[in-house]
C-alpha positions in Angstrom: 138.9 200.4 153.5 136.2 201.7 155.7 133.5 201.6 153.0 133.9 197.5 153.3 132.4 198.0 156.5 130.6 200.7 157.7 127.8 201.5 155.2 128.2 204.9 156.0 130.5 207.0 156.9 129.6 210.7 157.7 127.0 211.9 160.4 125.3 215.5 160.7 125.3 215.3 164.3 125.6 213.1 167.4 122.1 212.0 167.5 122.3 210.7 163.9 125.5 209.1 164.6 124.0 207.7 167.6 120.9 206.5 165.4 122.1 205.1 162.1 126.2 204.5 163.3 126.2 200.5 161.9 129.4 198.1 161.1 129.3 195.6 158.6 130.8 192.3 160.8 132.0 189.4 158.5 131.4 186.3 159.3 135.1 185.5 158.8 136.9 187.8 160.0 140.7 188.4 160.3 142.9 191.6 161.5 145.6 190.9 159.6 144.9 189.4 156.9 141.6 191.8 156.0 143.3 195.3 156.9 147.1 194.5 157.1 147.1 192.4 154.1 144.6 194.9 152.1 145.8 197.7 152.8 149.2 196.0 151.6 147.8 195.1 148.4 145.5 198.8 148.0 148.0 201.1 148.9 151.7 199.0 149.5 153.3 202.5 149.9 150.8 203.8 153.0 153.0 204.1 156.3 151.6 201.5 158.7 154.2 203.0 161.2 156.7 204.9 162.5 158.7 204.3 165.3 161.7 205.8 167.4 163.4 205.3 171.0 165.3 207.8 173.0 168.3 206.3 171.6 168.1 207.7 168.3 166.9 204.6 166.7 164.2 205.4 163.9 162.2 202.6 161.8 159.8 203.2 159.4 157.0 200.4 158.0 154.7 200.6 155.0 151.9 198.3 155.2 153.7 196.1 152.1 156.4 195.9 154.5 154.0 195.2 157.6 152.5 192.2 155.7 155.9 191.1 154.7 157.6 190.8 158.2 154.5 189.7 160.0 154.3 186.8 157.0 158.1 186.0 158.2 156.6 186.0 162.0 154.5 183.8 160.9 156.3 181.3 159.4 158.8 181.3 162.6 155.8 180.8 165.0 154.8 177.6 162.7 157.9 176.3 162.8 157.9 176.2 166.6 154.8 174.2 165.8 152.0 176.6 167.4 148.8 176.4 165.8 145.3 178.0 166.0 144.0 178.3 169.2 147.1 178.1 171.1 147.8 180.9 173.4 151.2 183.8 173.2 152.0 186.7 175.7 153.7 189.4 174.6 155.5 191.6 176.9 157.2 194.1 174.3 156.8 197.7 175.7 156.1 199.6 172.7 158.9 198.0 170.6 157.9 197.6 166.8 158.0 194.1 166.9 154.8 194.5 168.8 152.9 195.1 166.0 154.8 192.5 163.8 154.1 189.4 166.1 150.2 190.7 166.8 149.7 190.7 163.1 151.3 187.5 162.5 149.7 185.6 165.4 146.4 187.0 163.8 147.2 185.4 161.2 147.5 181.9 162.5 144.5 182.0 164.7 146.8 182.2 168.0 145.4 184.0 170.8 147.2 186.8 171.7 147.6 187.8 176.2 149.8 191.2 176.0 151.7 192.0 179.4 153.5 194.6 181.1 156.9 195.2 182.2 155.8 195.4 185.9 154.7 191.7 185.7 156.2 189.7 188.8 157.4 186.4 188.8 154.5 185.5 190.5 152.2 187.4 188.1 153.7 185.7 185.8 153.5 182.2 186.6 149.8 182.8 187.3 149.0 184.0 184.1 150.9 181.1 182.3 149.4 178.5 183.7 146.0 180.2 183.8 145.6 181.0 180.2 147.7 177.3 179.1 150.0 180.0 177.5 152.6 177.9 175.3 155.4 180.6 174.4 156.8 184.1 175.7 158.1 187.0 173.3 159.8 189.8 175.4 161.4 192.7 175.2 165.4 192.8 175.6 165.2 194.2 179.7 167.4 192.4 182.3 164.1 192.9 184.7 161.4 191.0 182.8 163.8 188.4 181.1 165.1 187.4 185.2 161.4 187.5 186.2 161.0 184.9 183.0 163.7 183.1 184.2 162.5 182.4 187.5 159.0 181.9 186.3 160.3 179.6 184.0 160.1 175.8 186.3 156.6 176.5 187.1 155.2 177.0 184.0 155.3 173.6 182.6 152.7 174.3 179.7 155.9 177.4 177.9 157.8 175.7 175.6 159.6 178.8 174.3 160.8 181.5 175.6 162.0 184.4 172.9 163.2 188.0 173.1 163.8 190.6 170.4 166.8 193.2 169.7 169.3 190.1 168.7 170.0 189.1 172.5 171.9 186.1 173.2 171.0 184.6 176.2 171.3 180.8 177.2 167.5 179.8 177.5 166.1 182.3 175.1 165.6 182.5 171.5 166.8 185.0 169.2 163.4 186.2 167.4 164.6 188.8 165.4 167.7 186.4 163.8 165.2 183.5 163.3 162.3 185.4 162.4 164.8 186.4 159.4 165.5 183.0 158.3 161.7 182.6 157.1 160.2 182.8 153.8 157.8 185.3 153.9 155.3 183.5 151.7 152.3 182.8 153.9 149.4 180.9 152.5 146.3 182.9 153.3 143.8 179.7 155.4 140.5 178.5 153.1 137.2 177.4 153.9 136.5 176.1 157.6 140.4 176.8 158.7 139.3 180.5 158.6 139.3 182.5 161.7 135.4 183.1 162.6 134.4 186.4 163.8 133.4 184.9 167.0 136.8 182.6 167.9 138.9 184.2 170.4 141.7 186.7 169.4 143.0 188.2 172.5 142.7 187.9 176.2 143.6 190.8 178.5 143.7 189.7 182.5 142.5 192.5 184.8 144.2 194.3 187.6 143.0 192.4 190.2 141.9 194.6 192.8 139.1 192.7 193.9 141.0 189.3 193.7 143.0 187.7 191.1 143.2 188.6 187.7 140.3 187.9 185.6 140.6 186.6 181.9 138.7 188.9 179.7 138.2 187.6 176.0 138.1 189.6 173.0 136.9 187.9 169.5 137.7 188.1 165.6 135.3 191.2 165.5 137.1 193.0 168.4 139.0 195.6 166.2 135.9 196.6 164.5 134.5 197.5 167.2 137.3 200.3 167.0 136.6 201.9 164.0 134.2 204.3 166.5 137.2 205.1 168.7 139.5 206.1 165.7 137.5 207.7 163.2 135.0 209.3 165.3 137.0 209.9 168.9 140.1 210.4 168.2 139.6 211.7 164.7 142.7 210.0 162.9 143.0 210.3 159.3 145.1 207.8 156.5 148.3 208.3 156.3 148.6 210.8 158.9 150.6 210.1 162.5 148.4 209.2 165.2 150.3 208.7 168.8 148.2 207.1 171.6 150.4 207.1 174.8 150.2 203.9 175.9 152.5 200.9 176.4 151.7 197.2 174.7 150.8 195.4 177.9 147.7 197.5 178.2 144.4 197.7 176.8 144.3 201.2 175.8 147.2 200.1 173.1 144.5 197.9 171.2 142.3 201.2 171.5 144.9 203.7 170.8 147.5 201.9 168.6 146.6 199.2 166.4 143.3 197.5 165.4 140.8 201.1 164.8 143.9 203.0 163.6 145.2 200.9 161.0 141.4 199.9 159.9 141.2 203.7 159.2 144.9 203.9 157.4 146.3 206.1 159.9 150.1 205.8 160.7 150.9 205.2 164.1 153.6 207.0 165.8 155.4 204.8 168.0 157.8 206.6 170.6 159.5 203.6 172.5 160.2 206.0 175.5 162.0 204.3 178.6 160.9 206.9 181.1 157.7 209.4 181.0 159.4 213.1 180.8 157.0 215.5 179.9 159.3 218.0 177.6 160.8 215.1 175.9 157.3 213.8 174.8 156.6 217.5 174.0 159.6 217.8 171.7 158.5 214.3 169.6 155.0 215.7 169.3 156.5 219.0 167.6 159.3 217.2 166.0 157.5 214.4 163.8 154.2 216.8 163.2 151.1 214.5 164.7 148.4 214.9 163.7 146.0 213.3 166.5 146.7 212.5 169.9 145.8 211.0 173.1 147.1 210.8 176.4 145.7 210.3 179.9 145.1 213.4 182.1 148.1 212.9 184.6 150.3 213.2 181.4 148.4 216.4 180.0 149.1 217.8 183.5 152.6 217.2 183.6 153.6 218.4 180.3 151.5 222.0 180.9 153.9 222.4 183.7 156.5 222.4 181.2 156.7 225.9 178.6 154.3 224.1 176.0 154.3 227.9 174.2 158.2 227.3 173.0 156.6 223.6 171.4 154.8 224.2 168.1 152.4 221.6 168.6 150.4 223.3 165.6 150.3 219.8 163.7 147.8 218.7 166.1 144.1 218.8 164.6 142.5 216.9 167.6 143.7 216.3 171.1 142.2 213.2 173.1 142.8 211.3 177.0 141.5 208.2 178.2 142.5 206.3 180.9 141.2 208.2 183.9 139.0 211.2 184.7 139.6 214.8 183.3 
């Protein structure tokens, strides 16, 4: 996969990377339907990802089955009638379906906003109406769905509101129960209905500590850019697990958990913790065998307060942080 765009691949040392380190941007350009979709039809069997909660739950995805589901996304989103260039927020933690709706919205040429679970009512309602936003996908938590709720008369532009896990709730749809209903046959877009590298894919709003959040765009050619943060940074390799500590709603999951990482063929590990606890994490890491990982420093220092000799965290061929200074 990486051969299609990086014209070469292996460096003898920083200052040749640094010198001769090129990607190959197509004018037409598409996430999901370039990696997702060709990785499906290279290798169907590769592990796209793996994911687990501290309930016990465990779900594994092959890229086949990645194409598949976010096909079946996609044909649920259509029949709500969003189109291209219409705008989604998805506030999702790090619940698989994350990675199903991103694909699928892809796709279609819908912009993707992600959000946290911290978000305010107020936070919320800014952003809706900011960004035109047309629909909400959430995660099943009393907390954002009653911040949704409230949010929910002064955002006239939402027309749906949906939430995963098989919730019923008056107000809400079901998106797991009718993203099942669909075919997943999706016809792949021709000619000028093709996603340009350039169109807008994603907007991220910033923190706002100088003022209100800020819209920040991020185009077609946005998860290419990542190919440098995987391969070279964080060193993952296909089909091996690659956990980036990070929830959805922040930037550092684009980094860390999707776009470079999947490009590469590396499986992501997805632990859909509820609560930060440093030997818990440390008990994953051993468990499922990583092979790469990154976290930011405060984590690091937590979880060397913990006996990280009785963890055999041997697995781990490269050990990464981001997010704040070391």
């Amino acid at each position: 996969m990486l051969e299609r765009y990086l014209p070469r691949i292996e460096f003898d040392s920083y200052e040749d990377f640094k010198k001769n380190y090129k990607v190959n941007a197509p004018e037409y350009f598409n996430f999901g339907w370039d990696i997702v979709d060709g990785w499906a039809e290279e290798k169907p069997d590769l592990r796209a990802l793996l994911w687990c909660d501290d309930t016990g739950l465990e779900k594994s995805f092959t890229f086949a089955e990645m194409s598949r589901l976010s096909n079946k996304a996609a044909n649920f989103f259509k029949s709500l009638g969003l189109k291209r260039g219409d705008v989604v927020m998805l506030i999702l933690r790090r619940r698989w379906e994350y990675w199903v709706c991103a694909t699928a919205l892809i796709k279609l040429g819908i912009i993707i906003i992600p959000g946290t679970l911290q978000l305010t009512k107020k936070d919320i309602v800014y952003r809706a109406n900011a960004a035109d936003v047309k629909m909400f996908v959430c995660v099943d938590d009393e907390y954002v769905m009653s911040q949704m709720e409230m949010a929910k008369p002064e955002m006239p532009g939402v027309k749906y509101l949906a939430v995963v896990d098989n919730v019923k709730r008056d107000g809400w749809i079901d998106f797991n129960e009718e993203m099942e209903k669909c075919s997943d046959v999706l016809a792949k877009p021709e000619g000028d209905d093709r996603t340009k590298g350039t169109d807008i894919m994603q907007i991220y709003f910033t923190s706002g500590t100088t003022g209100m959040p800020k819209m920040v765009t991020h185009n077609y050619h946005h998860p290419l850019g990542h190919i440098v943060t995987a391969k070279y940074w964080q060193q993952v390799q296909e089909g091996k697990l690659h956990m980036s500590v990070s929830d959805s709603g922040w930037a550092k999951f684009g980094w860390g958990k999707i776009y470079g990482q999947w490009i590469c063929g590396a499986t992501i590990f997805a632990y859909d913790m509820l609560k930060f606890k440093p030997a818990k994490l440390l008990e994953m890491m051993s468990k499922y065998k990583l092979t790469t990982f990154c976290a930011p420093p405060t984590m690091y220092r937590f979880m060397l307060q913990e006996d990280v000799a009785s963890y055999d965290l041997s697995s781990i061929q490269n050990f990464a942080t981001a997010g704040e200074p070391l």
